[in-house]
N, C-alpha and C positions, 0 to 999 in steps of 0.2 A: 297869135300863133306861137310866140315864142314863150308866152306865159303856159302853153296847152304842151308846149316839147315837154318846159321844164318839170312840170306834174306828174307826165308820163312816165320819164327820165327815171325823178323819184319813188316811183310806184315800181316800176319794173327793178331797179338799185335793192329794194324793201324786200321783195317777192324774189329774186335770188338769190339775196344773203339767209331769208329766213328758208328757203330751202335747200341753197347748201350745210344751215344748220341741220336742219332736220335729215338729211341724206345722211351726213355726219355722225348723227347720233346713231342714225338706222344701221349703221356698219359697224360704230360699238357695241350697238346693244344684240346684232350676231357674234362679234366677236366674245362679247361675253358668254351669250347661250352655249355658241357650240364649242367653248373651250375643255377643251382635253384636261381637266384639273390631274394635280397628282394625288390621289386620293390613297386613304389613309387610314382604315379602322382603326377606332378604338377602344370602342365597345360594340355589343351590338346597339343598333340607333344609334350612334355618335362617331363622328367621321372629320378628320379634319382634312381640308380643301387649300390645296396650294398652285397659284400659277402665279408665269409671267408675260407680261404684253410689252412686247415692241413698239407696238401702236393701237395705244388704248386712248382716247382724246387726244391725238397726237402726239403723244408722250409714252415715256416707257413705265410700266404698271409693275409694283409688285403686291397680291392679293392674299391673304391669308383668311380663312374662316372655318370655325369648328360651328356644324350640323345638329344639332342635338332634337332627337324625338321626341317633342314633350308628353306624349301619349305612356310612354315609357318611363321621363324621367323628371315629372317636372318637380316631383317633391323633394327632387335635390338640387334644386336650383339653387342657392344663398347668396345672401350678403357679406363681407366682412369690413370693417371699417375700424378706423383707430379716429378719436374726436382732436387727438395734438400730434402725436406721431406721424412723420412720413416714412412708410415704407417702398421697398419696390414691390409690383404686381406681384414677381415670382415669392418673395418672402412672405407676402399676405397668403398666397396660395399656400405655399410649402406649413406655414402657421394655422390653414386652416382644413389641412390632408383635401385638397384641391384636387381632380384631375383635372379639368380646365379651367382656364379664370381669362379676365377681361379686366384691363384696368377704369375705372369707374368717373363717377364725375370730378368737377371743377376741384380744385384745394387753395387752399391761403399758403400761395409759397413761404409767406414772412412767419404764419402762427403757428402752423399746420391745421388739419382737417380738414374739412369738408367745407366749402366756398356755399355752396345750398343746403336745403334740408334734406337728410339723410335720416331715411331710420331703421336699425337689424336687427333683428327676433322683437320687435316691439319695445326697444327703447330708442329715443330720438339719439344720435350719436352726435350733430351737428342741427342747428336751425340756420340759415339763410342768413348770411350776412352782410349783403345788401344784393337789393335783386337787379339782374339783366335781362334782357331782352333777350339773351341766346338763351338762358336757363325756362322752356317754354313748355316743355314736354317732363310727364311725372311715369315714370319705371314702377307698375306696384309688382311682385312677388308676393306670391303667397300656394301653399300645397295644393290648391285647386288648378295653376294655374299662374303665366303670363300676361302681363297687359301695357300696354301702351297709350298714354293718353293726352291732349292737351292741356297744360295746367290749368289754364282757365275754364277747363271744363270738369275739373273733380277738386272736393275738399280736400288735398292729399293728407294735408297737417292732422284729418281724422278719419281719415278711411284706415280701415279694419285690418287690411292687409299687413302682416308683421314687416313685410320688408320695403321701402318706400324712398324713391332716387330720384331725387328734383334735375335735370340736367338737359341736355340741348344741343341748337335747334332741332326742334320736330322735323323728321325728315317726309315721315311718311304716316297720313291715319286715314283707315278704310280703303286701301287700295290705291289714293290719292297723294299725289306729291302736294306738301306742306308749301305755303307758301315764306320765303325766303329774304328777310330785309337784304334791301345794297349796302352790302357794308364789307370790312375787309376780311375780319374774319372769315365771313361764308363766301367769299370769291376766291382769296387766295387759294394757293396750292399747299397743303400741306398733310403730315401723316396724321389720319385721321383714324378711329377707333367706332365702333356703333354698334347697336342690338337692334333684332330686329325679329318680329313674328309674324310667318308664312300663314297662308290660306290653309295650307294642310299640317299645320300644329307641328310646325318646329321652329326650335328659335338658331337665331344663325348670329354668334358672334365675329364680328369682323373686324380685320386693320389692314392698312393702307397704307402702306410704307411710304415714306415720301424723306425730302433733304439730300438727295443724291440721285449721283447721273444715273444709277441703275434702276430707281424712283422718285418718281416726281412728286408723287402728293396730288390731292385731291382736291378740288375746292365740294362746297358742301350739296351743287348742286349735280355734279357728277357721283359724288358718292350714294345720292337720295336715286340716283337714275341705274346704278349700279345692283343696288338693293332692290327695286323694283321688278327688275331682270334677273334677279335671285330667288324672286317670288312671294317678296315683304309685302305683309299687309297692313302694319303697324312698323313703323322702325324712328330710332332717336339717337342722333350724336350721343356720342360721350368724350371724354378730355382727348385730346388728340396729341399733337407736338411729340415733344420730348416723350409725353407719358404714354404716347399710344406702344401696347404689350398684351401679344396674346400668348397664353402658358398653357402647354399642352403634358401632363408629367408623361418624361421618360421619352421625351422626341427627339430633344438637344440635349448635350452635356447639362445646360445648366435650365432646360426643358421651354424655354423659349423659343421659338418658333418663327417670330417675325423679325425684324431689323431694328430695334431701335437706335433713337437718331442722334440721341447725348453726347456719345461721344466723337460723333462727326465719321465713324467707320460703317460701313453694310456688312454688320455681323450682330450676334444675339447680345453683345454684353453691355450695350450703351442701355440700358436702361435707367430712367429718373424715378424717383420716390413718390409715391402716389399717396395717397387717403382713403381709397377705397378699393374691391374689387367686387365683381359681380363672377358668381361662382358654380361649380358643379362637384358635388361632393364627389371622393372617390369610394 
């Protein structure tokens, strides 16, 4: 009898934690639908999207993401990248007449460049210099068109595609959340960065402000649940930390947009030096 309590005990412990998880998410993932964003034209098709959450996974959220209608504009979609230099996101954009940019994958704080394989208008700018586990999902760009994929499932080192970003974890492919090693990277909280492509042909760059009481950060499976609820049918981390920045020209003084976390304030100018950006010509 006390062996048949203690099973039950367990079962029923199992069956209310996993549904106040899921109650849980159910009222994030309204709060994100029907948030009132502060919306933003900037072209026509292209819109940048701002809020904030009080109680977004029980923590306070700051959200930023530029909309972009690829039916419109995907043949200015680009890459920019330097193979030693670090720059910030806004100086790669401003260097390459940007209206929006994203800052891009992993880099070698010590060498610089690109930590994966990288490659823009069809020269390789950086190869892989030793591979991880988060670097799982391959970013190709090209004028036809977005794509999102897992690495092990495309040659990327020679696909066609001129523009081509090794980076990570895969959050989202085919409609489907990615599945996510335990590890701390993808659990902690922190500001995260991502791309991603809807069902109806747009791609939505996003960051996630995190390292302060005004934002918490994101671990990687709320961000992959975020995206989901944005209407990503394809979507991939990109470097987060320090380097998460998204550059909208002509929004802020210095046309940053989101918080970055460098310098430990919630304002636009803590930004870190990146290696890459992922871009929209103006």
């Amino acid at each position: 009898m006390e062996k048949y309590l203690y099973k039950t005990a367990l079962f029923l412990g199992a069956f209310l934690f996993f549904q106040t998880a899921a109650w849980g998410q159910s009222l994030d993932s309204v709060a994100v639908v029907q948030k009132e964003w502060t919306v933003t034209p900037i072209k026509k098709g292209i819109v940048w999207k701002q809020g904030h959450f009080d109680n977004l996974f029980e923590s306070q959220q700051e959200i930023n993401f530029v909309e972009i209608d690829l039916r419109k504009h995907r043949k200015r979609i680009l890459m920019a990248a330097d193979s030693v230099q670090l720059k910030t996101a806004a100086q790669f954009a401003g260097e390459n007449d940007a209206l929006v940019a994203i800052n891009g994958g992993f880099f070698d704080m010590e060498n610089g460049g690109a930590w994966d394989y990288i490659k823009v208008a069809n020269r390789v700018v950086n190869r892989t210099k030793k591979a991880t586990d988060r670097a799982n999902a391959v970013l190709l760009i090209s004028r036809k068109g977005m794509e999102i994929h897992p690495a092990a499932a495309i040659d990327y080192e020679n696909h066609k595609a001129p523009n081509v970003l090794l980076s990570g974890p895969l959050l989202i492919h085919q409609q489907r959340e990615a599945e996510l090693g335990a590890n701390a990277f993808n659990a902690n909280r922190h500001p995260r960065s991502a791309i991603a492509v809807t069902s109806d042909k747009k791609l939505l760059l996003i960051v996630v402000d995190g390292r302060n009481r005004m934002a918490e950060g994101m671990n990687l499976h709320e961000l992959g649940w975020v995206l989901r609820w944005l209407g990503a049918k394809d979507a991939m981390n990109l470097d987060g930390g320090g380097s998460s920045t998204l550059y909208v020209k002509g929004a802020t003084e210095n046309n940053v947009v989101n918080y970055p976390s460098d310098n430990k304030r919630f304002d636009h100018e803590g930004l870190r030096e990146v290696a890459n950006i992922i871009y929209l010509k103006d």
